[in-house]
N, C-alpha and C positions, 0 to 999 in steps of 0.2 A: 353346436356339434354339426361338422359338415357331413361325416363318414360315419355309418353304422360301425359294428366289427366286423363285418363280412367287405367291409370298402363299397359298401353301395352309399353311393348319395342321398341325404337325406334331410343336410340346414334345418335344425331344430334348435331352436335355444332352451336350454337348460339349466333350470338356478339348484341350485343348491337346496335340499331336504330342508333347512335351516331357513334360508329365504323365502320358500315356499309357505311353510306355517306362519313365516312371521307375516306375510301377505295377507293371506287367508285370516289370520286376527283382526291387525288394522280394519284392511277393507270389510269385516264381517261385520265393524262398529257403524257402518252405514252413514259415515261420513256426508257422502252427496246424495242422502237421501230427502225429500220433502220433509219428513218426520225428523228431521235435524236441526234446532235451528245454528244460524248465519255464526253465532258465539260461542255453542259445542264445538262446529268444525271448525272453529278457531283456534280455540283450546285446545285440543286433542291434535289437529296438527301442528300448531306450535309443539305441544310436548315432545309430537314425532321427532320432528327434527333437531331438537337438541339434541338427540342423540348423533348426529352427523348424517354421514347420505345412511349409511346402516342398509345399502340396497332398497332401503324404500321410499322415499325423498323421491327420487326421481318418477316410479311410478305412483305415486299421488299426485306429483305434479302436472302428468301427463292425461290422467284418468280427469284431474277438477278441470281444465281445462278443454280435452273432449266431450267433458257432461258440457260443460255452456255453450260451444258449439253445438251437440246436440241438442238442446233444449232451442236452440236457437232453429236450428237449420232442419231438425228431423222431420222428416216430409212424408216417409212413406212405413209400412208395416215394419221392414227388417229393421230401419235408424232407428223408430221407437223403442223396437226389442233390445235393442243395445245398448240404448239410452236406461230400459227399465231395468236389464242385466247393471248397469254401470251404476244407479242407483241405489234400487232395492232388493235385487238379486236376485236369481232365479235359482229355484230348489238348493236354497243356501249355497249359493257362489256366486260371487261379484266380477263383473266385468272391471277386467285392467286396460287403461290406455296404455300407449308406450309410443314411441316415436325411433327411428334407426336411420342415424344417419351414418356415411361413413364417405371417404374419398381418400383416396389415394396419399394425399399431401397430408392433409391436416386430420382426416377421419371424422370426430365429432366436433373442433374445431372446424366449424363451417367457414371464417372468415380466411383460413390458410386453405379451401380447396381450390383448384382452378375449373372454371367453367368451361 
């Protein structure tokens, strides 16, 4: 959402009531948590995904991927917290990775933008 109703600027993205719960379930199963092992989040994200992208595919994809940089790279107080948010969650909510790409030509096709 670029534009309030008032036409004040404000780029918010905004999912759907629908996307939002079904986020909040997944991710509440604690997937890339310590307390998971390596063959639950196998399972339970294969299962995700048959269902198609279903909006959620994408941000698991982006979240498992953030935890192992993070686990990799977190260095200081804040990447921990976000590392622990993205994990185990904090006062029952999970951190989501996401990734935004866009350009001109191709958008999320990265290989069609020009540099």
């Amino acid at each position: 959402m670029q534009y309030d109703g008032m036409n004040h600027r404000i780029d918010r993205v905004v999912h759907p009531l629908d996307m939002e719960i079904t986020e909040r379930e997944i991710f509440a199963e604690g997937l890339f948590s310590a307390h998971t092992s390596a063959w639950k989040q196998l399972v339970k994200m294969y299962l995700v995904f048959q269902n198609g992208e279903a909006c959620i595919a994408c941000p698991l994809t982006c979240t498992e991927g953030m935890v192992e940089l993070l686990r990799k790279y977190a260095d200081t107080p804040e990447l921990r917290r976000i590392l622990t948010h993205c994990t185990e969650g904090i006062d029952g909510s999970f951190g989501i990775g996401a990734q935004y790409l866009s350009g001109m030509q191709g958008g999320s096709d990265v290989q069609q933008n020009l540099l």
